[in-house]
VEXGUPA-562753 format. One line per 10 residues: their letters; for each residue x negated, y, z negated of N, C-alpha, C, CB. Coordinates in pm, whole numbers. Each point is the difference from the previous one (the first is absolute). Glycine has a CB too. Layout:
// residues N
A = X:Y:Z:X:Y:Z:X:Y:Z:X:Y:Z ~ ... .
***
This chain:
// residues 248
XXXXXXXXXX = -17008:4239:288:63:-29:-130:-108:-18:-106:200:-108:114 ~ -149:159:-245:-128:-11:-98:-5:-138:-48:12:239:-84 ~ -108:-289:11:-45:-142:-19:71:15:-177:-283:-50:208 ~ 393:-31:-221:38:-5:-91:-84:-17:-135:156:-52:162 ~ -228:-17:-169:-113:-14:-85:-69:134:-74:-31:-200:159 ~ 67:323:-102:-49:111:16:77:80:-89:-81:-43:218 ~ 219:-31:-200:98:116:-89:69:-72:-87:46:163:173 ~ -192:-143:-290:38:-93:-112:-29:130:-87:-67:-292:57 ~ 66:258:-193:-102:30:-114:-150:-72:-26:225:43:-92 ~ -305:-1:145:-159:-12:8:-19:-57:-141:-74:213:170 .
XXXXXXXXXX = 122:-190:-260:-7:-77:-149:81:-104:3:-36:187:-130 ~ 161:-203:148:100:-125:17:100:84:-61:-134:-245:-18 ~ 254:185:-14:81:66:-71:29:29:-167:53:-75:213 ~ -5:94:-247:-12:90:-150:12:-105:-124:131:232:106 ~ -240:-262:-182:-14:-125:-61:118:1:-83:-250:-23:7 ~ 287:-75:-119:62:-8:-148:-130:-14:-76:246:-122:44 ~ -237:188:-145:-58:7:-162:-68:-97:3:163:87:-131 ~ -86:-196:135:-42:-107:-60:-109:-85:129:254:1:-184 ~ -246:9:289:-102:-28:130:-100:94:8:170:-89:134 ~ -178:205:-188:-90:71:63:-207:-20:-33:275:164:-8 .
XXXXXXXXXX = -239:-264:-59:-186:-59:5:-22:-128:93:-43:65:-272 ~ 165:-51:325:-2:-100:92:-52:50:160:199:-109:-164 ~ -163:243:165:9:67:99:-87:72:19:172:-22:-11 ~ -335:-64:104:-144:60:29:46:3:160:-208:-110:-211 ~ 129:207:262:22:10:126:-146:-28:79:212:168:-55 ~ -212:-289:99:-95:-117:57:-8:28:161:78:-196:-194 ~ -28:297:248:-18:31:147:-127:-4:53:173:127:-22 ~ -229:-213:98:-146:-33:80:-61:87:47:60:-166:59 ~ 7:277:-15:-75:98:73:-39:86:-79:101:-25:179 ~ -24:88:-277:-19:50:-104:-79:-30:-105:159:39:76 .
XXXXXXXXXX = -187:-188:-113:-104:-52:-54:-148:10:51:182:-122:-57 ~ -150:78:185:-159:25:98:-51:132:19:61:-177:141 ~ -13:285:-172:11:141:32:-78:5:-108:217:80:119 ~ -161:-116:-314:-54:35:-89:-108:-43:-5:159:31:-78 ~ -186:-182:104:-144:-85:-40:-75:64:104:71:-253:-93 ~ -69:345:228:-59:16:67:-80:127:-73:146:-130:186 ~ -51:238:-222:-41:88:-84:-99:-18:-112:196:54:70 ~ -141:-171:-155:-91:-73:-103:-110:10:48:131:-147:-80 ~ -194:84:172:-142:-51:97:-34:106:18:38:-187:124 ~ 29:269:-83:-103:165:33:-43:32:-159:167:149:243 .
XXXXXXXXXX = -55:-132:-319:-18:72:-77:-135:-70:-129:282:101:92 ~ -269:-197:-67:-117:-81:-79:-126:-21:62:167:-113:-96 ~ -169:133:212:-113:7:97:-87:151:-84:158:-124:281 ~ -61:232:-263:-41:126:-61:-74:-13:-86:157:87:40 ~ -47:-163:-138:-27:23:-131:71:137:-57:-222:-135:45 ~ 296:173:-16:68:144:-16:106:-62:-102:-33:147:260 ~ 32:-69:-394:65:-64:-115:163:141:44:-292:-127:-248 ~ 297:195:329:133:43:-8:80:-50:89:-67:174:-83 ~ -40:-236:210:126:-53:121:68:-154:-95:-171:89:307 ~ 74:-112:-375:60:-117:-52:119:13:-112:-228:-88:57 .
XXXXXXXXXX = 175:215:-123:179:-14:-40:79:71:70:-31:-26:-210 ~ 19:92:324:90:46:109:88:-174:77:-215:280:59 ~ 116:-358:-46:103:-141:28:84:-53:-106:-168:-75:143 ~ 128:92:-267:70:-75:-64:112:76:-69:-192:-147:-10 ~ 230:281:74:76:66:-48:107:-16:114:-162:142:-155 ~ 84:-147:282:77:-55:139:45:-109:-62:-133:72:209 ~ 112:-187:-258:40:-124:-22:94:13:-84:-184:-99:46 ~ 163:141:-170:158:59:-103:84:24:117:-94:154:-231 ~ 56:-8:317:129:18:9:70:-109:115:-53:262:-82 ~ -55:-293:161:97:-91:100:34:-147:53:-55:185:40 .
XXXXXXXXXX = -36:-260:-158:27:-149:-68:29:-9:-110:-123:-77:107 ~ 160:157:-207:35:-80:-128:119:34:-7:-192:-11:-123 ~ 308:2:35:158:-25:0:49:162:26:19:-240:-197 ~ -138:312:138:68:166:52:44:19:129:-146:103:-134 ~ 90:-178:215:19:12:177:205:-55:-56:-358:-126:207 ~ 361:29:-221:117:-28:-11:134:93:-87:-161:-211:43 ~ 91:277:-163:97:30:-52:23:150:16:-28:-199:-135 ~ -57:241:234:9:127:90:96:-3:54:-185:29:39 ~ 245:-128:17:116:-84:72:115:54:-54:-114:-215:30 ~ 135:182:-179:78:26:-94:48:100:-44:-79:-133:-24 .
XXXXXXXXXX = -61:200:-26:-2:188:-42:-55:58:55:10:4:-168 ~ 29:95:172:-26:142:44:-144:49:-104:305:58:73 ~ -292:-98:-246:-94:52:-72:-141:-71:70:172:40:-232 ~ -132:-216:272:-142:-49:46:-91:72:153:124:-241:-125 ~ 8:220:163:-51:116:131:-77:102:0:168:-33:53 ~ -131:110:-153:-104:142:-50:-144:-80:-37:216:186:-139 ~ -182:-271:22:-132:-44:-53:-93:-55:87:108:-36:-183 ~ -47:-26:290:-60:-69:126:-83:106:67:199:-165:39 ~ -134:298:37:-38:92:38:-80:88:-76:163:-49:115 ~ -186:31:-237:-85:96:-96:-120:-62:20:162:74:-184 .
XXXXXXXXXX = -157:-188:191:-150:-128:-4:-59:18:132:102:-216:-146 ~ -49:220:279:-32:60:102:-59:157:7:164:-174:55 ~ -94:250:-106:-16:175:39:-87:24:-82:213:91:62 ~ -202:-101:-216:-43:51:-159:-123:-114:-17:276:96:-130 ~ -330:-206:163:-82:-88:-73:-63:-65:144:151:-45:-261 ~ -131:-69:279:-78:-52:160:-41:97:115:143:-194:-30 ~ -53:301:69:-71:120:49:-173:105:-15:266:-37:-27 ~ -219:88:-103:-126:58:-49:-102:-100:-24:123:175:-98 ~ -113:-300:59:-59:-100:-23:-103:-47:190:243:-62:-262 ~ -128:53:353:-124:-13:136:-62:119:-22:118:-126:202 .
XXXXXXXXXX = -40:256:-184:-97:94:-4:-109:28:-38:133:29:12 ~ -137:-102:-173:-126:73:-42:-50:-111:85:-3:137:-257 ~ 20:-307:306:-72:-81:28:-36:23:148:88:-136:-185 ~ -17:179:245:-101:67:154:-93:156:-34:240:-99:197 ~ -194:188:-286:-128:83:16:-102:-59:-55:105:189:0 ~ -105:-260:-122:-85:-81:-66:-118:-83:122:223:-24:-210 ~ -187:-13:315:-65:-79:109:-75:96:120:195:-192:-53 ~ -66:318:65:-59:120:135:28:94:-88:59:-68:266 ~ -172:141:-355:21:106:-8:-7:113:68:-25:-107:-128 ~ -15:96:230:52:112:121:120:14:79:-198:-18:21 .
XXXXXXXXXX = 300:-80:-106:144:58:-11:101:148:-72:-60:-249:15 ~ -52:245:-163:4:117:-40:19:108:79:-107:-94:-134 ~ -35:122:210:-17:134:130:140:-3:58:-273:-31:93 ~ 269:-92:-15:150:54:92:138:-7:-88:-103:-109:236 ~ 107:63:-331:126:59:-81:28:162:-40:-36:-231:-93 ~ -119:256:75:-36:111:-102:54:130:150:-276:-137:-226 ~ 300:109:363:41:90:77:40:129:-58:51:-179:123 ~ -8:296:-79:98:67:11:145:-118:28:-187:227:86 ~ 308:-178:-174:114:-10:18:1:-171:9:46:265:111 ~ -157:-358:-134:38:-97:6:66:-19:-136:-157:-58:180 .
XXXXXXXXXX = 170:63:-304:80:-6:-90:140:-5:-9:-167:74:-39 ~ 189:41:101:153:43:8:66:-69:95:-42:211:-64 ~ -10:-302:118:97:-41:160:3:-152:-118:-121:142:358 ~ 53:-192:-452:29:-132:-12:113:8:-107:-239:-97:71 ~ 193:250:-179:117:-9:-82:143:-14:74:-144:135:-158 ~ 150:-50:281:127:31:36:43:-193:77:-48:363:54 ~ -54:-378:-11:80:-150:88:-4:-82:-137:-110:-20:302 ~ 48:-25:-391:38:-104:-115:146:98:-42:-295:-121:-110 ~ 324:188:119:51:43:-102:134:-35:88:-179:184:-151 ~ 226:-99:280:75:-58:123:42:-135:5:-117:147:107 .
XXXXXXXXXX = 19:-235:-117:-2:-87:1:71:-116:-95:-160:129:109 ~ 148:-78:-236:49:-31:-120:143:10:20:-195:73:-127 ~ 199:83:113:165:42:16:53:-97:99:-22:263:-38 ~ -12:-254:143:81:-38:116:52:-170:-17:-153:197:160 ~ 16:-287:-186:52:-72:-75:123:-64:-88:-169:86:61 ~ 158:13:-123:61:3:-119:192:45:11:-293:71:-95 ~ 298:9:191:170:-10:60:47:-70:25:0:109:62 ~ 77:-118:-97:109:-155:10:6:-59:169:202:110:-224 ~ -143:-60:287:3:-54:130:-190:-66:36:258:215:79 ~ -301:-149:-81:-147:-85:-14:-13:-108:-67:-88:176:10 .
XXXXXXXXXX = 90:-111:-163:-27:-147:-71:76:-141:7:-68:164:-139 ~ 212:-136:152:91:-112:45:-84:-65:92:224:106:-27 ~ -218:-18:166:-42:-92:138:-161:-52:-64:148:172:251 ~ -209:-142:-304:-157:-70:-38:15:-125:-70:-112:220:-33 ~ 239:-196:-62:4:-164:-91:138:-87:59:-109:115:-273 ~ 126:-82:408:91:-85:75:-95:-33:119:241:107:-76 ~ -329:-140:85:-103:9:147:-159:5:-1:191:133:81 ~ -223:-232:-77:-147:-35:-48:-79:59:96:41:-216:-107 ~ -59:309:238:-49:46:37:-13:150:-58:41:-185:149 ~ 52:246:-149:32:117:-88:-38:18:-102:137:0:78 .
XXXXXXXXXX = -130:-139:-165:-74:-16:-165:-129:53:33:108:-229:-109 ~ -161:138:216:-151:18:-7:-66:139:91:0:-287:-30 ~ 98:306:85:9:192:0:-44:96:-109:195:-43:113 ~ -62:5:-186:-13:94:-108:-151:-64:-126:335:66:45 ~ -350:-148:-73:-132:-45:-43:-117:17:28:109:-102:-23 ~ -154:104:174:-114:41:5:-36:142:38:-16:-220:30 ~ 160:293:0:-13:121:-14:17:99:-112:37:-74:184 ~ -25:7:-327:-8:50:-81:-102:-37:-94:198:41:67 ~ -285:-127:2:-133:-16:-30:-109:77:34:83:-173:1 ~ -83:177:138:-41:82:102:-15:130:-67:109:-128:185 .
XXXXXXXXXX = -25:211:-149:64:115:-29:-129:27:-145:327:-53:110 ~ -260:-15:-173:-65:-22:-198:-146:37:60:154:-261:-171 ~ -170:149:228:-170:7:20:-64:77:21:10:-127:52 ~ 76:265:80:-77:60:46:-6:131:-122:43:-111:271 ~ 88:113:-337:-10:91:-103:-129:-6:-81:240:-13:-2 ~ -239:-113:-58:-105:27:-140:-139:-18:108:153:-137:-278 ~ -147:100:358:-166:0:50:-17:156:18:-23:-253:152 ~ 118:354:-85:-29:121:-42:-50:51:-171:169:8:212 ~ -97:-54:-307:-29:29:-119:-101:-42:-49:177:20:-17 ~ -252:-113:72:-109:-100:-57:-117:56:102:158:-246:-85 .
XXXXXXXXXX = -125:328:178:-146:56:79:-123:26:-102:152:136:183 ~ -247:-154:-132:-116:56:-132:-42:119:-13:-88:-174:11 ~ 125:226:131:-34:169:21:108:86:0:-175:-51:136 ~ 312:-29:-232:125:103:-32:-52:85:-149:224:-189:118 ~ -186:224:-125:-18:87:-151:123:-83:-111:-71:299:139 ~ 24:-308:-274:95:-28:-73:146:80:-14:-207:-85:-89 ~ 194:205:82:99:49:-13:97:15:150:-136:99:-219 ~ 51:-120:381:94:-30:58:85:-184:22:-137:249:86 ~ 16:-325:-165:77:-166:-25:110:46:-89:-219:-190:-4 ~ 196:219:-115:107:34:-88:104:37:27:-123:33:-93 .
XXXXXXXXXX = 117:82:166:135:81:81:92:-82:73:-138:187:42 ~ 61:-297:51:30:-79:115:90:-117:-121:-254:54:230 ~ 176:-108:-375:58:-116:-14:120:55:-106:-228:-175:57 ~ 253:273:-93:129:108:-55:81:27:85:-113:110:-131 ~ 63:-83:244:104:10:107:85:-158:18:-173:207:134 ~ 74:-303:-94:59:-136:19:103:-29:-86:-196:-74:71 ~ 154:83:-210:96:-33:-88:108:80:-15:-155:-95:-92 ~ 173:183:142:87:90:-11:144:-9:76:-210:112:-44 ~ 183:-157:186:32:13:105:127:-152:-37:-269:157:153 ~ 127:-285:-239:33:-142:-2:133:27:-146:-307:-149:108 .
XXXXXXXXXX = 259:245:-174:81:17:-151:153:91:57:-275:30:-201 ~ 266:55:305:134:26:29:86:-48:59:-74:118:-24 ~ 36:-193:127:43:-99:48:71:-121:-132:-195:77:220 ~ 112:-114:-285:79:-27:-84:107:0:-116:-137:-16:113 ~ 113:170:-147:119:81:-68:107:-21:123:-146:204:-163 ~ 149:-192:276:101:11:79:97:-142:9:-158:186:121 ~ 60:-256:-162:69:-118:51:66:-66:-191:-213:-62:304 ~ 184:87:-362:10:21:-179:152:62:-16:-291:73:-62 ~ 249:64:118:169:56:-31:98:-29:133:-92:225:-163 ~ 72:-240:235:94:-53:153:152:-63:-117:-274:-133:255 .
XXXXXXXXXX = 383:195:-200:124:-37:-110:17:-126:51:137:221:-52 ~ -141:-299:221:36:-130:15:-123:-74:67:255:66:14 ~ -229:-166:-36:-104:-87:88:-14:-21:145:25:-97:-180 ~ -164:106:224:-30:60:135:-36:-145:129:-120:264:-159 ~ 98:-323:32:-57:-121:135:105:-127:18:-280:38:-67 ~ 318:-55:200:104:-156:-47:-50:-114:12:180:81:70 ~ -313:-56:-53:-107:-160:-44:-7:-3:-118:-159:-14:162 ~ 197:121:-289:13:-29:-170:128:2:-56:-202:104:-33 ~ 307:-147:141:155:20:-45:8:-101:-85:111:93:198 ~ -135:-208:-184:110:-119:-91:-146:-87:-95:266:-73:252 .
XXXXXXXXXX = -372:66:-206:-124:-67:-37:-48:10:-168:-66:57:263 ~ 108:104:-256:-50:66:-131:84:-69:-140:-50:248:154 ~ 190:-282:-80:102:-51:-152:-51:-162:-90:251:122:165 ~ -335:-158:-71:-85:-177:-14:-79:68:-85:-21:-171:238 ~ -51:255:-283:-108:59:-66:52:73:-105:-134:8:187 ~ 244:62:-158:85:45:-169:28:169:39:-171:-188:-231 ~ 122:222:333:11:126:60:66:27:81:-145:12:-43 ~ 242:101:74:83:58:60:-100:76:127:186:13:-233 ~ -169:-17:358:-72:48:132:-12:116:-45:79:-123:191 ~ 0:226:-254:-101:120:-2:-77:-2:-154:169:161:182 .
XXXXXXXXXX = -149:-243:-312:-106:10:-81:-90:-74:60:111:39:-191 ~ -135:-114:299:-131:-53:55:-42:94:87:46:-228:-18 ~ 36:355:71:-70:56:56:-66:92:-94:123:-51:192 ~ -65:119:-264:-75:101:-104:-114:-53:-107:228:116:17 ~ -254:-272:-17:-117:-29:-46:-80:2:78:69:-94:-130 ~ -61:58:271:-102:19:69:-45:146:39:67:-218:61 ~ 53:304:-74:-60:151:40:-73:50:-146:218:78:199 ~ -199:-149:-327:-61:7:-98:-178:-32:-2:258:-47:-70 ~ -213:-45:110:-147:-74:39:-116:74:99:155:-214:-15 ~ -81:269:141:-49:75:46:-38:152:-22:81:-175:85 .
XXXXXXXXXX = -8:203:-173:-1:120:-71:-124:4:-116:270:12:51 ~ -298:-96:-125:-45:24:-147:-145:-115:21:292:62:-166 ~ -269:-169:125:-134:-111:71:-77:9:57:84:-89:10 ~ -25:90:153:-99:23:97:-54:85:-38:80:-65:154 ~ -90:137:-253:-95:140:5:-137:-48:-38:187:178:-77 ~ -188:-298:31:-71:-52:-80:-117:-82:85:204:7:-173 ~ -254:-14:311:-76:-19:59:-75:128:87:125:-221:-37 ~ -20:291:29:-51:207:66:-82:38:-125:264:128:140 ~ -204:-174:-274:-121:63:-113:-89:-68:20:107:67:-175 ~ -106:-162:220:-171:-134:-34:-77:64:128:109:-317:-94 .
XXXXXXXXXX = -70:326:226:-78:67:78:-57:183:-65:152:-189:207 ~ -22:239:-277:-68:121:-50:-103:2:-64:163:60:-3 ~ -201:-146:-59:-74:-43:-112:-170:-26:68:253:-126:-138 ~ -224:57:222:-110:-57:67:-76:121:140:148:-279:-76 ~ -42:361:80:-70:174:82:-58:44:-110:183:102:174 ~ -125:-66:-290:-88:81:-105:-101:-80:-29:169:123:-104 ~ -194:-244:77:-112:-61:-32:-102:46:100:120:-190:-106 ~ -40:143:246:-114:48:134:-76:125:-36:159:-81:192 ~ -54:207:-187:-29:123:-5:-68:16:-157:199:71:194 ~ -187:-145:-265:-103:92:-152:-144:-63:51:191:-10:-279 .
XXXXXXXX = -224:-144:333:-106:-57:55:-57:72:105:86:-189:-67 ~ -41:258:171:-71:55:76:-41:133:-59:100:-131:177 ~ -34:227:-249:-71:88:-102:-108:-29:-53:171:52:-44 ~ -140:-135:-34:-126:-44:-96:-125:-37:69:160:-91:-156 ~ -134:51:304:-103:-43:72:-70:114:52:110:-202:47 ~ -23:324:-18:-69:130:28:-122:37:-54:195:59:22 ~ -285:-10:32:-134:70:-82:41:155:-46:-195:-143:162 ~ 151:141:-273:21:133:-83:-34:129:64:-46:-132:-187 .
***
């Protein structure tokens, strides 16, 4: 028999308005996990793992953990901070430490196997019968969490190799967004609402379950794009710097 404790909501249940700065999520293990991270990451000295924790910490101690609970839109935003921001963020912070991670990213065909599993991964996620059972069942939660971390990770550490070419990072982080932006048109125009963990929660907030769902497929659609450009940004920098470094 499963341990009741287990088949909860890993956040608690779906705040009111008016509680929700009340509602930090103080779990011990989860705390010791982060400060443990902290200690590495300050040991380094690596200024991206450190905001890779504290982006971990937004999303999974401060009231967003809770009002993920609630909406469907926080949920996305939750999952964008994971996939779109704390992701690329270890990445650059482990090649930053082994750059002879680059080499074995830089494989043949290693690219394409991470787009396709983040991307799998996402989706799959993201279907209702999944997502229900993940925010009814704290084992499952933490399923779908660190495998959509995971997943994230192995993507952009492909994109962040040092011996990829810009224009194949580029390709790779157009693709990402692409894949992350239809997914969210899909879930934007969907005529009814898909999840019944956002059936009744959303009306405490002023939103009808499917305008909370179409902000969040909004969100996922248009925003998130907005951490795929900051990594774009930071390949072309790479790639005009290693030019310039070329001898004539």
């Amino acid at each position: 028999m499963l341990n009741e404790a287990w088949i909860r909501t890993y956040c608690g249940p779906a705040p009111a308005p008016e509680e929700l700065w009340l509602r930090w999520n103080l779990d011990p293990v989860l705390l010791v996990a982060l400060l443990l991270m902290t200690v590495v990451v300050a040991r380094s000295r690596n200024r991206q793992g450190g905001m890779a924790v504290a982006v971990l910490a937004l999303a999974f101690v401060s009231p967003l953990c809770a009002l993920s609970s609630a909406l469907f839109s926080a949920r996305v935003v939750h999952h964008v901070l994971l996939v779109a921001v704390a992701a690329p963020l270890l990445a650059r912070a482990r090649s930053a430490r082994l750059p002879a991670l680059g080499r074995e990213a830089r494989r043949p065909g290693a690219a394409a196997p991470a787009l396709v599993v983040s991307t799998v991964v996402l989706w799959g996620w993201h279907a209702p019968p999944a997502y229900d059972l993940a925010l009814s069942h704290v084992g499952v939660y933490w399923a779908m969490q660190i495998s959509l971390l995971a997943s994230a990770f192995w993507f952009w550490r492909a994109v962040f190799a040092r011996d990829r070419s810009p224009v194949e990072a580029m390709t790779l982080i157009v693709a990402g967004f692409a894949q992350m932006g239809m997914l969210g048109a899909i879930l934007t125009f969907a005529p009814d609402p898909l999840y019944a963990a956002h059936l009744v929660a959303p009306f405490d907030w002023g939103l009808t379950p499917l305008a909370d769902q179409q902000l969040g497929g909004l969100l996922m659609w248009v925003p998130s794009g907005l951490p795929y450009a900051v990594a774009g940004v930071a390949v072309a920098r790479r790639g005009w710097a290693s030019l310039r470094s070329e001898p004539a």
